[in-house]
VOPAGU-2260 file (C-alpha; in pm, 1 decimal, decimal comma):
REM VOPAGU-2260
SITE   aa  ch    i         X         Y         Z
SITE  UNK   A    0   -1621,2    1376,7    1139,8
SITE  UNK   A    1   -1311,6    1623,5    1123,2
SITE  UNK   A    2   -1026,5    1542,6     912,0
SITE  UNK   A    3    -664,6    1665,0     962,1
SITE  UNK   A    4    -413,9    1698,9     650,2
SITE  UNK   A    5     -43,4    1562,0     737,6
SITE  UNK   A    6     175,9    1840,9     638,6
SITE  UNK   A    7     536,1    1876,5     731,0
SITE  UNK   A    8     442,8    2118,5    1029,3
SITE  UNK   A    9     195,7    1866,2    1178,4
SITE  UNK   A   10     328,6    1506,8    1097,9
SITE  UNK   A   11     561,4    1526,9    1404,2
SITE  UNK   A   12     254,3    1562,4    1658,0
SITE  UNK   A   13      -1,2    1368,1    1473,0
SITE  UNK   A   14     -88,8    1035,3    1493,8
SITE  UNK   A   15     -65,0     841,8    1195,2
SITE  UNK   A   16    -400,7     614,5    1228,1
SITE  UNK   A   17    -248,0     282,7    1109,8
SITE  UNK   A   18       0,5     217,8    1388,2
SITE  UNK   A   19    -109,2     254,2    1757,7
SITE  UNK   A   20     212,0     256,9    1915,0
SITE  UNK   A   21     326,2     496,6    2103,4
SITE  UNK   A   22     473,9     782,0    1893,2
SITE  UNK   A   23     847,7     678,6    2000,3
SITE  UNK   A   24     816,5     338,6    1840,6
SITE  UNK   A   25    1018,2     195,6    1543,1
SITE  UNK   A   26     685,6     152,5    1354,0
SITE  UNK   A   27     592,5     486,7    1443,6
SITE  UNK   A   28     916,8     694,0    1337,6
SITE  UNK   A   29     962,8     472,7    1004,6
SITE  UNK   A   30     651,9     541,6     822,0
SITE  UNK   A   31     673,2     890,6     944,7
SITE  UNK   A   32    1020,5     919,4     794,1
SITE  UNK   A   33     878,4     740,7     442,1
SITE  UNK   A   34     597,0    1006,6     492,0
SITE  UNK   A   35     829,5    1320,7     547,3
SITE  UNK   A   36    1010,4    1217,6     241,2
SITE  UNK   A   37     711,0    1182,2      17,6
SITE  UNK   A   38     515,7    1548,5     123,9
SITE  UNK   A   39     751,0    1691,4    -113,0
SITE  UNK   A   40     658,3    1456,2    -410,9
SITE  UNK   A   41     280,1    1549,7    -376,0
SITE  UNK   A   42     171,8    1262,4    -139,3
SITE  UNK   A   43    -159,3    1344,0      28,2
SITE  UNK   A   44    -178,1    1152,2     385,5
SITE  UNK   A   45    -532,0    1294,3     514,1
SITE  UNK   A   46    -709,2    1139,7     827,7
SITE  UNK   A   47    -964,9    1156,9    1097,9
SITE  UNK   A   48    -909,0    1360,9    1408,5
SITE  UNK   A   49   -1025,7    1100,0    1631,2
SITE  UNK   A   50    -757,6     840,4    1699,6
SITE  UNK   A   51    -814,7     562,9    1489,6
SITE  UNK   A   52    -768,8     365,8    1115,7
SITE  UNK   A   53   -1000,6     610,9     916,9
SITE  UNK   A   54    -743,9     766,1     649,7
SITE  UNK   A   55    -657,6     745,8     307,4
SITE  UNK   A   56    -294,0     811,9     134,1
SITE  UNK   A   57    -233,3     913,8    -258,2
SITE  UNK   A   58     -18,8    1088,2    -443,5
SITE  UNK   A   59      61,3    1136,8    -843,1
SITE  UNK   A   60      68,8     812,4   -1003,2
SITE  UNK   A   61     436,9     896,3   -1141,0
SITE  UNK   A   62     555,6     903,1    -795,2
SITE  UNK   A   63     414,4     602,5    -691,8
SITE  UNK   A   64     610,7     321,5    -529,6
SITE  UNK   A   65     470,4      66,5    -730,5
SITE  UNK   A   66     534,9     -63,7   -1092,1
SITE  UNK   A   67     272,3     147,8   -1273,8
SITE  UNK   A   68     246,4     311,9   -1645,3
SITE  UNK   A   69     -24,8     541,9   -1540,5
SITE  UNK   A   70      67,0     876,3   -1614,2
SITE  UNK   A   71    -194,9    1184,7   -1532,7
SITE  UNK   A   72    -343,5     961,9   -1287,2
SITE  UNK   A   73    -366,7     960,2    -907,8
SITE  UNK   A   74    -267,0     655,3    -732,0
SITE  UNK   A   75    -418,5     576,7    -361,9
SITE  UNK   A   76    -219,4     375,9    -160,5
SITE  UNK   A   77    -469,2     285,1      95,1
SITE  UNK   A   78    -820,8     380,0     171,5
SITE  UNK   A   79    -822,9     256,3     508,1
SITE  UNK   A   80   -1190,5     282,8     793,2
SITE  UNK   A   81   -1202,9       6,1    1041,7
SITE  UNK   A   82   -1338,3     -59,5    1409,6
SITE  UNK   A   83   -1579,7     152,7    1554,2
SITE  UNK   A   84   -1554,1     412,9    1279,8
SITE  UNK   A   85   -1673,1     151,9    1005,4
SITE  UNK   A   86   -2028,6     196,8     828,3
SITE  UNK   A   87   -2096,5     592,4     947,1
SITE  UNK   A   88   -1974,7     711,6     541,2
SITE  UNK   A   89   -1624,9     806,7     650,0
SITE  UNK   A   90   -1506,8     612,1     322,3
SITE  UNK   A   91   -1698,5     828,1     153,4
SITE  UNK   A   92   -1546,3    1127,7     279,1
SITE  UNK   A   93   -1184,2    1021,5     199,1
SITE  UNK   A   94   -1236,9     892,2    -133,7
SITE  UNK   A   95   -1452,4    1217,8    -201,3
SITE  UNK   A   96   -1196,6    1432,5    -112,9
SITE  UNK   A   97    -916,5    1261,5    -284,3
SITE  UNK   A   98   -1139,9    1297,7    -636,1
SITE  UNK   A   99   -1215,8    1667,9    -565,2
SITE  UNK   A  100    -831,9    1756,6    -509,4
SITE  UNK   A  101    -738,1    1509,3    -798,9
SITE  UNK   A  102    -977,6    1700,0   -1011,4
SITE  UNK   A  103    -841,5    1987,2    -931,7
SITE  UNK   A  104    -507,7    1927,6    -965,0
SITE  UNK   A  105    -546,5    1804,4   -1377,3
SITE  UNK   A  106    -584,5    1472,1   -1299,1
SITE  UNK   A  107    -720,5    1215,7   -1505,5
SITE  UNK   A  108    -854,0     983,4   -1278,2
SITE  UNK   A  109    -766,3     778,7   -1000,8
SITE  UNK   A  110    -584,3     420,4    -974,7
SITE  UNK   A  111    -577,2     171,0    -660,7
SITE  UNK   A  112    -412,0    -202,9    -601,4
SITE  UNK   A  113    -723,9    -454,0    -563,0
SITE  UNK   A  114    -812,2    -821,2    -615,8
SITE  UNK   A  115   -1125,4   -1016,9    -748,0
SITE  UNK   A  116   -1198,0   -1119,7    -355,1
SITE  UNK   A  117   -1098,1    -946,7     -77,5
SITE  UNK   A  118    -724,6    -957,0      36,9
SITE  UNK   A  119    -572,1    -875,1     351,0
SITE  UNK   A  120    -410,2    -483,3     348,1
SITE  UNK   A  121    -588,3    -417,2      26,2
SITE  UNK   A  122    -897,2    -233,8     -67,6
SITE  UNK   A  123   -1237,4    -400,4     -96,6
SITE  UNK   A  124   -1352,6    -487,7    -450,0
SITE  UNK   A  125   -1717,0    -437,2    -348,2
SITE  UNK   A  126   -1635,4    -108,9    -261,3
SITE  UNK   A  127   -1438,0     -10,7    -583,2
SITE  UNK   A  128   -1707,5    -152,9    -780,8
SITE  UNK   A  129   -2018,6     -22,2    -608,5
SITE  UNK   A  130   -1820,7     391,6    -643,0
SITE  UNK   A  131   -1759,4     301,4   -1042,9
SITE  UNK   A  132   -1399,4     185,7   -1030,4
SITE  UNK   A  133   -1322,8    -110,3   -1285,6
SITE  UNK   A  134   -1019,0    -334,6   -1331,7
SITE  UNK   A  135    -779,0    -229,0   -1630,0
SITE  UNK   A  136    -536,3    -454,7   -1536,3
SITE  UNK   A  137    -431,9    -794,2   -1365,9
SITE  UNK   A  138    -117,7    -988,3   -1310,3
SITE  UNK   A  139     -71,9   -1321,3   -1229,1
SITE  UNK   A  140    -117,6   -1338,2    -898,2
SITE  UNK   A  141    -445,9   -1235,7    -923,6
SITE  UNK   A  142    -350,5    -867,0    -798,7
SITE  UNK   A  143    -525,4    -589,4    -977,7
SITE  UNK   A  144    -509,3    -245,3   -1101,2
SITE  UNK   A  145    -870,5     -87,0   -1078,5
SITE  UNK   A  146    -914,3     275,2   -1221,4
SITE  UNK   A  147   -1182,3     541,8   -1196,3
SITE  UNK   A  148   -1154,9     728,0   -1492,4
SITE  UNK   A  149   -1295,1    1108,2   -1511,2
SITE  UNK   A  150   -1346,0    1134,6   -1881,7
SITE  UNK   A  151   -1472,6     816,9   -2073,9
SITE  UNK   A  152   -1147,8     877,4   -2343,1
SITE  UNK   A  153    -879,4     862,4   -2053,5
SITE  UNK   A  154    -631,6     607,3   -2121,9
SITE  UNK   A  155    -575,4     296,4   -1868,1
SITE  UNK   A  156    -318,9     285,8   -1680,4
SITE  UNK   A  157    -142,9     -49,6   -1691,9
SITE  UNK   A  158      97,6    -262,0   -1474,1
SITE  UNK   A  159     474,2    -255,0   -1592,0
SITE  UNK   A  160     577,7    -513,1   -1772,8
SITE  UNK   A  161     830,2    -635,0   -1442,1
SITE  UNK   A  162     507,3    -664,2   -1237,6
SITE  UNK   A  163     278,0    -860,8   -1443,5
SITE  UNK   A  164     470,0   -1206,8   -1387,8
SITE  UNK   A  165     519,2   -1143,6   -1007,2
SITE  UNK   A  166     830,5   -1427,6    -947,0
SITE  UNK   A  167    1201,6   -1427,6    -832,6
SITE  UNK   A  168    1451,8   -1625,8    -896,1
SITE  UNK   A  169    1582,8   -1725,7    -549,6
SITE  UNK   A  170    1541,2   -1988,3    -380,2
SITE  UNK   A  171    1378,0   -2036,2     -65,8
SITE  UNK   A  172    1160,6   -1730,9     138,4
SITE  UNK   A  173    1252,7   -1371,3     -39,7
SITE  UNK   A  174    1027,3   -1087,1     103,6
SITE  UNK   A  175    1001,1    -745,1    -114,3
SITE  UNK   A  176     879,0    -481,7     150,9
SITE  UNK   A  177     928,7     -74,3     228,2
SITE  UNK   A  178     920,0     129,8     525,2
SITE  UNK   A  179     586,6     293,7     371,6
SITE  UNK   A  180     397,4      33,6     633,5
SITE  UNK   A  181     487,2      82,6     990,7
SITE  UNK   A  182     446,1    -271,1    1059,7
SITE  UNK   A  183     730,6    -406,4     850,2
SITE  UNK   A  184     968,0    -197,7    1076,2
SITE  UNK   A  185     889,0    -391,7    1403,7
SITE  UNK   A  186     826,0    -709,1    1207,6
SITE  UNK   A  187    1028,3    -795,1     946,5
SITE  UNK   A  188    1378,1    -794,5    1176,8
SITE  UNK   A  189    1143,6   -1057,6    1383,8
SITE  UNK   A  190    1062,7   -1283,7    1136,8
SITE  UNK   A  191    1394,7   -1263,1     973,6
SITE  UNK   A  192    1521,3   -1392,2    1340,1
SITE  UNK   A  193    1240,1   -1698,0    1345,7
SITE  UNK   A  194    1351,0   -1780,1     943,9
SITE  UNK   A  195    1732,1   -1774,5    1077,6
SITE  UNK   A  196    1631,0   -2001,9    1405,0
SITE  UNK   A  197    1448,2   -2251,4    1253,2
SITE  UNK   A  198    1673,3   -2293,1     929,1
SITE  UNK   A  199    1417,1   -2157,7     702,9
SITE  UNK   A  200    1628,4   -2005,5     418,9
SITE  UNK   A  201    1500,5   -1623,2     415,9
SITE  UNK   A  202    1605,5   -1301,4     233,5
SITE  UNK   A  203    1426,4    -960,9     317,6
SITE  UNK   A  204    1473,3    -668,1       3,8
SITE  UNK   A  205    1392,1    -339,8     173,6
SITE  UNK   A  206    1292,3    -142,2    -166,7
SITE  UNK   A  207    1465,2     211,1      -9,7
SITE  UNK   A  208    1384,5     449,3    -379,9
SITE  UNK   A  209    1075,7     496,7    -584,0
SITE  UNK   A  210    1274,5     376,3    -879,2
SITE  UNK   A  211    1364,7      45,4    -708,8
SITE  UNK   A  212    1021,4      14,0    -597,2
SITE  UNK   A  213     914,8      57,0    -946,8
SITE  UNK   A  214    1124,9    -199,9   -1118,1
SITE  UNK   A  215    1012,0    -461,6    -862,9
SITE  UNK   A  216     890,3    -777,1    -991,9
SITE  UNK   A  217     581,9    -722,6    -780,7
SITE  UNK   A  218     259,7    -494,4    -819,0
SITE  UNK   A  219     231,6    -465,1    -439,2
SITE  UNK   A  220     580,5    -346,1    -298,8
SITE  UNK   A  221     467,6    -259,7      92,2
SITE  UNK   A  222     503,9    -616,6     127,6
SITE  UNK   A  223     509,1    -928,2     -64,6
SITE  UNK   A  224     642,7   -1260,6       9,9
SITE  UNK   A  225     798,8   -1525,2    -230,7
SITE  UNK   A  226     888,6   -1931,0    -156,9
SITE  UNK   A  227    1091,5   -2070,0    -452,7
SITE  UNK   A  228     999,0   -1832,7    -676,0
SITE  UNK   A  229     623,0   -1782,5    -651,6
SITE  UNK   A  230     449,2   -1535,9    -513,8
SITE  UNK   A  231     241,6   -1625,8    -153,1
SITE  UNK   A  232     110,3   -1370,2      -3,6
SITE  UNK   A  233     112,8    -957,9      90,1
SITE  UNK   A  234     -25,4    -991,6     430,8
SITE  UNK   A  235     225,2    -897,1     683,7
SITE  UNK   A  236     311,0   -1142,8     953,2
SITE  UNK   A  237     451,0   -1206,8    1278,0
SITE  UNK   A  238     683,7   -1503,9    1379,4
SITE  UNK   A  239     393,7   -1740,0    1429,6
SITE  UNK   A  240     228,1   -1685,0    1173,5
SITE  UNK   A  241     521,1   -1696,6     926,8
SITE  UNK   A  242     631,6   -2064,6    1057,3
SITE  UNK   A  243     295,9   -2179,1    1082,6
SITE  UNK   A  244     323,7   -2116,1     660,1
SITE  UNK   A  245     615,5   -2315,8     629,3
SITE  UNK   A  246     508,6   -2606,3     916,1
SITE  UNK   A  247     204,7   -2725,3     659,9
């Protein structure tokens, strides 16, 4: 397998693995604009040639859109190898590369978003486990912080204190979400239309700065959904799918 960095020369022409829309699409040109935005800030978007979700996306933990205290590390925003291009080591690869340039760039380890079981849109705890990551953190909505430490003496990197109680204090559907997922761009606008139809009280935060996203009262800030205050779910979701949650 080949692998292609993004780079400010090359993200107008690439495809960006996650969203297979055509490269005029509102998906598309979002999360390439939240890219373009975050080259500069030392985000590393690196992915296969072939066309397809086999990529993975970090950049210094200090400049990561999430609440974080975890200073000297790298933070990976998705490790991402599905389809046809599952099971051939291409995980591997990524996360290989991402601890060679990590090393090499002074960094003290690396940090990813996980849970005990598998979630939807977040990385497999199997897989964290089985390549020596642990969990140094946990809030309580069973979202974790797992870290891969390159010297025994590093110190953990922790979830900020606004993250740890994920809640709001709104009533009715409030969804936390960036542009940093294409999906949200096509999505969100039609959900928000399906909430508004069917009298299903709904208000979407686009988080549009690191430093909002990092005062969020969520650990996950691509997307996460609130009803009445608790926290339900990060999985994006289409119209369907969304009333089906609040037909039960």
């Amino acid at each position: 397998m080949e692998y292609v960095r993004i780079t400010a020369d090359n993200l107008g022409k690439e495809h960006i693995c996650c969203a297979i829309s055509g490269e005029n699409d509102v998906q598309v040109a979002s999360k390439k604009a939240w890219l373009a935005d975050r080259l500069d800030e030392g985000l590393v978007f690196l992915k296969s040639t072939e066309r397809g979700k086999c990529f993975i996306e970090y950049l210094p933990a200090q400049a990561a859109w999430n609440p974080l205290d975890a200073d000297g590390y790298t933070y990976i925003d998705c490790l991402w190898v599905s389809g046809s291009l599952k099971g051939h080591g291409y995980s591997n690869d990524l996360l290989g590369e991402c601890i060679r340039d990590s090393k090499e760039k002074g960094r003290i380890g690396l940090c990813i978003l996980s849970s005990a079981k598998k979630k939807p849109f977040l990385a497999d705890p199997k897989y964290l486990a089985h390549k020596g990551f642990s969990v140094c953190d946990e809030a309580d909505n069973g979202i974790q912080l797992w870290y891969l430490p390159f010297d025994a003496d590093a110190p953990k990197p922790r979830l900020k204190e606004c993250a740890r109680h994920p809640h709001t204090d709104e009533p009715g559907c409030v969804l936390y979400y960036t542009h940093q997922c294409p999906f949200n761009a096509k999505y969100v606008p039609l959900v928000e239309a399906a909430a508004k139809a069917h009298g299903v009280p709904f208000r979407a935060i686009r988080l549009t700065s690191r430093e909002e996203a990092q005062a969020a009262p969520t650990p996950i800030t691509t997307y996460a959904l609130f009803y009445d205050g608790a926290y339900l779910t990060n999985e994006q979701m289409n119209e369907a799918r969304f009333l089906k949650l609040f037909s039960r």
